[in-house]
C-alpha positions in Angstrom: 229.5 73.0 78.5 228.7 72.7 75.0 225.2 71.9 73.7 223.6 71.3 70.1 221.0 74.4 69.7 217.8 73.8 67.5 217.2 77.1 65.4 213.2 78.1 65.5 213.2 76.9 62.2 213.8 72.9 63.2 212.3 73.0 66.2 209.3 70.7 66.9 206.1 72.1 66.4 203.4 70.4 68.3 200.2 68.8 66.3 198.2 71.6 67.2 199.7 74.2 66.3 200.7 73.2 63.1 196.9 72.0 62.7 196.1 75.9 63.4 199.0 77.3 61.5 197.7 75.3 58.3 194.4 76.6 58.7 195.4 80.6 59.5 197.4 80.5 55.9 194.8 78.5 53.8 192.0 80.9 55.2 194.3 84.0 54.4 195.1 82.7 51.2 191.1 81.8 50.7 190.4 85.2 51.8 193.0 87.4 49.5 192.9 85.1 46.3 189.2 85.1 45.7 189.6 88.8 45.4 192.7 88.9 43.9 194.7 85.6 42.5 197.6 87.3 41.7 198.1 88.5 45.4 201.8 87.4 46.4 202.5 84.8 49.2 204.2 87.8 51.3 200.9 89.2 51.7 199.0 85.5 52.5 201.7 85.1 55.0 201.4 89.0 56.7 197.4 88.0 56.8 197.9 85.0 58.4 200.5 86.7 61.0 203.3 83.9 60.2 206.7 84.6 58.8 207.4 84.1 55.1 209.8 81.2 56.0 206.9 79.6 57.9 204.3 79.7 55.2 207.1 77.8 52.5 207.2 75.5 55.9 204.1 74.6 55.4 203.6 74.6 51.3 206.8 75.1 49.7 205.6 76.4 46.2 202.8 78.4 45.6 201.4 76.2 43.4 201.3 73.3 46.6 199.2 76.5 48.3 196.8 76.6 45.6 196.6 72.8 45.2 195.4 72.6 48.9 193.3 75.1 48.5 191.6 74.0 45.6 191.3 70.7 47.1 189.5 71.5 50.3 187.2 74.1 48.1 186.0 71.5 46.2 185.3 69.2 49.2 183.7 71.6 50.5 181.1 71.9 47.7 180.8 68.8 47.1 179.4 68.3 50.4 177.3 70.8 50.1 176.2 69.6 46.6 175.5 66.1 47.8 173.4 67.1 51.2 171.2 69.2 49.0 170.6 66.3 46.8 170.2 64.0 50.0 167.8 67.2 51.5 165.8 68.2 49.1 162.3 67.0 47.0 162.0 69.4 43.9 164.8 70.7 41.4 163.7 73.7 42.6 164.3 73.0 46.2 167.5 72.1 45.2 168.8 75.0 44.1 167.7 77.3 46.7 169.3 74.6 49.0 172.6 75.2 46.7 171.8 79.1 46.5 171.8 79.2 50.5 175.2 77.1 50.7 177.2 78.5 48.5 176.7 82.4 50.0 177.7 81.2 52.9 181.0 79.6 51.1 180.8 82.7 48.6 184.7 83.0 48.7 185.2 79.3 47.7 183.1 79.4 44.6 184.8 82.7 43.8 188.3 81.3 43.9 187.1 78.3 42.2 184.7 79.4 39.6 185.5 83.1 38.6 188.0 82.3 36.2 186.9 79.6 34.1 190.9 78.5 33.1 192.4 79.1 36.4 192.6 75.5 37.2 192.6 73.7 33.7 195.0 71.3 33.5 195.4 70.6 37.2 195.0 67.4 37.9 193.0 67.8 41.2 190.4 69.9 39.2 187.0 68.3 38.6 183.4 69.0 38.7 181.5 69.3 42.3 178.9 67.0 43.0 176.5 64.7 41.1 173.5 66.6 39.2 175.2 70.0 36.8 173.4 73.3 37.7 172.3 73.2 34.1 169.9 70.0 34.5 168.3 71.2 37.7 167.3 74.5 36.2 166.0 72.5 33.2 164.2 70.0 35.8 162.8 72.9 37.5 161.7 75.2 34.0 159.8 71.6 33.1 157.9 71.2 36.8 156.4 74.9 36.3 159.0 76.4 39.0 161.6 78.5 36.7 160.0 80.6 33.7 160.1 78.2 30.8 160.5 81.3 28.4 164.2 81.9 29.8 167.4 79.8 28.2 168.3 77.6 30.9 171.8 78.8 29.8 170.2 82.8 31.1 169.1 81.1 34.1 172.3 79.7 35.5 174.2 83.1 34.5 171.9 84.9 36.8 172.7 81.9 39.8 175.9 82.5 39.6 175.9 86.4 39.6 173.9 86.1 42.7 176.6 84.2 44.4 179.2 86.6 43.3 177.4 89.3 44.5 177.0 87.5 47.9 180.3 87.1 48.3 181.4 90.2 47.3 179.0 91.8 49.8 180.3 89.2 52.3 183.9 90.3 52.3 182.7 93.9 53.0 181.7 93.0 55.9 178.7 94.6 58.3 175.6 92.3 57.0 175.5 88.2 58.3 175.5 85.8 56.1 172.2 84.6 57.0 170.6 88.0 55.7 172.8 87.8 52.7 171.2 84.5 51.5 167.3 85.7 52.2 168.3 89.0 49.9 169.8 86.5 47.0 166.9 83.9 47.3 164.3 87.2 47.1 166.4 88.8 44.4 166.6 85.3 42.5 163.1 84.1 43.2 160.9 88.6 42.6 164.4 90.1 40.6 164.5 94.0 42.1 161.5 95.7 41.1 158.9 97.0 43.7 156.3 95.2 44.6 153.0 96.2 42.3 150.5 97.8 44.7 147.1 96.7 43.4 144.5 99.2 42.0 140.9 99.2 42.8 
């Protein structure tokens, strides 16, 4: 008796699966790239425990990897972006709304934001949510909440770091994420020096 045989390779893959497969090799690749961009797709796929051939089932280039990455990334913050506009009062509120987020995202806003010409010229790349970082630091420097004497240009460098830093400490591993946001809104909001004990 003679029978056509499916190889693994054409064989259906129910919905499911595929639905976790996707995710296993996106969160791999989030996971390796924001430390490294250069890391090969061999080492996305061993990290994601699927076969090289199954990885270029799923995203045949690496550049449809990075495209899908740096789509759901952006989502991503945009939500975030437009709850904190949709949750918050005060400028300042805003930010530490954003500051809180985006640690818990930390390896998102690496991959997307640590080299400023990764993505230029990509057609998917655009700017996250509606108010720039730049005008709510302004905003919140002119209601009294931000020291006025910084550049608002300072000001948004030191954001940023702190979310690098998150991340960074994130991917370590051994602290929650939850503790890692309180030390970057303290560190933002007192910097690092002890507190002053007061003299009589």
């Amino acid at each position: 008796m003679v029978r056509n045989k499916l190889d693994d390779e054409a064989k259906p893959v129910p919905s499911g699966l595929r639905t976790r497969t996707r995710t296993a090799i996106m969160a791999a690749a989030l996971a390796l790239w924001s430390r490294d961009f250069a890391t090969p797709l061999s080492e996305i796929a061993a990290r994601a425990e699927v076969s090289r051939s199954t990885l270029h089932r799923y995203f045949p280039e690496r550049q449809d990897l990075v495209d899908a990455l740096l789509l759901e990334s952006l989502h991503v913050l945009d939500s975030i972006a437009r709850a904190a506009a949709d949750n918050t009062d005060t400028a300042f509120d805003h930010l530490i709304y954003l500051l809180r987020s985006f640690v818990e995202v930390g390896d998102r806003v690496v991959f997307l934001f640590a080299d400023p010409g990764r993505f230029t010229g990509n057609p998917h790349w655009s700017d996250t949510g509606d108010v720039p970082l730049r005008t709510l630091i302004t905003a919140a420097q002119t209601d009294g909440d931000l020291d006025p004497d910084l550049p608002a240009e300072w000001l948004e460098g030191v954001f940023n770091a702190h979310i690098y830093v998150s991340a960074d400490t994130a991917q370590r591993g051994g602290i929650p994420a939850h503790a890692i946001a309180d030390a970057a809104v303290r560190t933002l909001l007192n910097g690092i020096g002890a507190p002053r004990r007061r003299t009589s």
